[in-house]
C-alpha positions as CSV (number, residue, x, y, z in Angstrom):
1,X,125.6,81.9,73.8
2,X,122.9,84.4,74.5
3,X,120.0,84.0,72.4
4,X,118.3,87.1,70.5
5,X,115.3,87.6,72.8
6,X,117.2,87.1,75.7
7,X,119.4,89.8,74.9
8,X,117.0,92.0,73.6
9,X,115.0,92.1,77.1
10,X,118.3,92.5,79.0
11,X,118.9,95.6,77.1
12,X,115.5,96.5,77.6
13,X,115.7,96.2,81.1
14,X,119.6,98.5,81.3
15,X,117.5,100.9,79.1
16,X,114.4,101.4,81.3
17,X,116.2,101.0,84.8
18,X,119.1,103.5,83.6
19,X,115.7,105.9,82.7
20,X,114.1,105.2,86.3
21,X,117.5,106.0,87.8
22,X,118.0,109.6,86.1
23,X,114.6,109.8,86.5
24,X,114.8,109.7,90.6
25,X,117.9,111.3,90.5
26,X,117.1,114.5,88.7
27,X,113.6,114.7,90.9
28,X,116.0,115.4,93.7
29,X,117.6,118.6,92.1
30,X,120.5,117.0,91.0
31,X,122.2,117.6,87.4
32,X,122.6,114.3,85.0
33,X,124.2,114.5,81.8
34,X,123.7,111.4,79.7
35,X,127.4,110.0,78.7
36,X,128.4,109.6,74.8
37,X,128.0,106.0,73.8
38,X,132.1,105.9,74.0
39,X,131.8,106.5,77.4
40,X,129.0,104.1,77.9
41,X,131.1,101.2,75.8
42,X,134.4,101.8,76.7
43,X,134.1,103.3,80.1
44,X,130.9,101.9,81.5
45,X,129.7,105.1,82.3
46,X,126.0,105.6,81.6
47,X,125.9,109.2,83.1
48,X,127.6,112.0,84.8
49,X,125.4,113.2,87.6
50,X,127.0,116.2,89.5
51,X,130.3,115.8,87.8
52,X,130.4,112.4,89.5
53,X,130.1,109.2,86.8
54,X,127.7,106.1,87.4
55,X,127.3,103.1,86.0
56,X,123.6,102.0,86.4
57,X,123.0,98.2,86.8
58,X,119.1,97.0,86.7
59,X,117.0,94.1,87.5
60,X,119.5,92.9,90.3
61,X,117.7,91.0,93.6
62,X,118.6,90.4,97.2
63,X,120.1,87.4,96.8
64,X,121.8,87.4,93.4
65,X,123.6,90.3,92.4
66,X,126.7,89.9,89.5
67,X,129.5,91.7,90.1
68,X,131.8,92.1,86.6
69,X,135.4,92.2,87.4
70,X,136.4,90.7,83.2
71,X,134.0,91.1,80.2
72,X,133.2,88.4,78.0
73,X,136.4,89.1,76.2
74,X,138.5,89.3,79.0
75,X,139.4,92.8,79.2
76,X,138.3,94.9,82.4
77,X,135.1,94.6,83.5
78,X,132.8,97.6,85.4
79,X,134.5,96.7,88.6
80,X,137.9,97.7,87.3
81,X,136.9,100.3,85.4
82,X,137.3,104.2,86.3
83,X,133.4,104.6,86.8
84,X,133.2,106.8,90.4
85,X,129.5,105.0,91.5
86,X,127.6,101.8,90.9
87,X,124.0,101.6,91.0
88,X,122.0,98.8,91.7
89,X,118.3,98.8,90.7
90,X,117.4,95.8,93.5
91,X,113.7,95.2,93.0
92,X,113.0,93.6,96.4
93,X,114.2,97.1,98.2
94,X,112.3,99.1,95.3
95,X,115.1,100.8,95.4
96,X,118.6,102.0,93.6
97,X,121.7,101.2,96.0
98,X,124.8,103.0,95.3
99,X,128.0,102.1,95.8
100,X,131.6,103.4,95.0
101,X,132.8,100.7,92.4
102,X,136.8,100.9,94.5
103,X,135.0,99.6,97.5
104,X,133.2,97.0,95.4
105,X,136.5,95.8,93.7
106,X,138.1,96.0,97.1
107,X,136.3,94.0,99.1
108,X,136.0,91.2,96.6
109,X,139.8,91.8,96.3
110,X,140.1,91.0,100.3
111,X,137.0,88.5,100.5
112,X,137.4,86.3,97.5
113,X,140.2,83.4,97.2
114,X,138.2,80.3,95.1
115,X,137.2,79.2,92.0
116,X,133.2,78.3,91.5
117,X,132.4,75.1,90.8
118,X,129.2,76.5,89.3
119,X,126.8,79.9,89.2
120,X,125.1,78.6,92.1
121,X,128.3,79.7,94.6
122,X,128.9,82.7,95.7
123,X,132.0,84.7,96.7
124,X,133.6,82.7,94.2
125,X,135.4,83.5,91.1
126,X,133.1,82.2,88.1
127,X,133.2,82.1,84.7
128,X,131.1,81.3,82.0
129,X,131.6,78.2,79.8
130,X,133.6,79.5,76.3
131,X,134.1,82.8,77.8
132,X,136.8,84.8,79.0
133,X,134.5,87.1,81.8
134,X,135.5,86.7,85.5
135,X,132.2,87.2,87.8
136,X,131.3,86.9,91.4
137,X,128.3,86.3,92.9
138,X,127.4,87.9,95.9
139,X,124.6,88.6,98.2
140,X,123.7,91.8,98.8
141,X,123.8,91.3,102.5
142,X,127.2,90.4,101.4
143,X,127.8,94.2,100.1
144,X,125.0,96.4,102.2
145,X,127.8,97.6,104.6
146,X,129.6,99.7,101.6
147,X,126.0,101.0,100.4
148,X,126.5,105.0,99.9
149,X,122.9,105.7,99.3
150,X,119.6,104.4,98.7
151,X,117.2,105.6,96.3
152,X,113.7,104.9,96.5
153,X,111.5,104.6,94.4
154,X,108.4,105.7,95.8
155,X,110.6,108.8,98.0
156,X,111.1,112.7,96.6
């Protein structure tokens, strides 16, 4: 279990990377429409940007990134959800990486085979003590060869 602080900051955090990301994104001409809090709940969409859905992700690093294939009640996770794009806010690379969330789910579908032990693995199937989620952890050296685009921060 989660505790109250801990979940407050990880909101925190969606919130202000999901702000950066439109943010960037509408800088460089393009149209985002904010999804209705169905969409974001039940469909993992956080907005529509050129009539093209994305699922922003923040405060994820070179060398740990989460990918959800169940949620903590076992039903489908982002990865097998119908969201087109994923972006990853990866603060090393002060940068969003997008990737289509079908490539994501299949390449763990062709890479992964095992059951973690622990977090600590990677391209393993984990999950969490008392929970019904399904994660794996990857690298995103593990993933860069699907990347769609990058956005950076600091570019126009």
């Amino acid at each position: 279990m989660i505790s109250k602080e801990r979940r407050n900051y990880s909101n925190k955090a969606g919130r202000d990377a999901e702000l950066k990301f439109k943010f960037l994104v509408e800088k460089r001409g393009n149209i985002v429409i904010e999804s209705s809090e169905e969409e974001n709940i039940y469909k993992h969409i956080d907005f529509w940007v050129n009539n093209k859905s994305i699922d922003v992700k923040g405060s994820r690093h070179l060398n740990c990134i989460w990918l959800e294939i169940k949620n903590v009640h076992g039903k489908k996770g982002w990865l097998e959800s119908e969201v087109d794009y994923i972006a990853f806010d990866v603060e090393e690379l002060e940068s969003f990486c997008v990737f289509n969330r079908s490539d994501l789910l299949m390449f763990i579908q062709d890479n992964v085979r095992e059951t973690a032990k622990d977090k600590t693995e990677f391209m393993k199937y984990y999950t969490r003590l008392n929970r019904r989620d399904v994660l794996v952890k990857v690298r995103y050296d593990d993933i860069k060869h699907l990347l769609i685009q990058k956005l950076n921060y600091a570019t126009t």
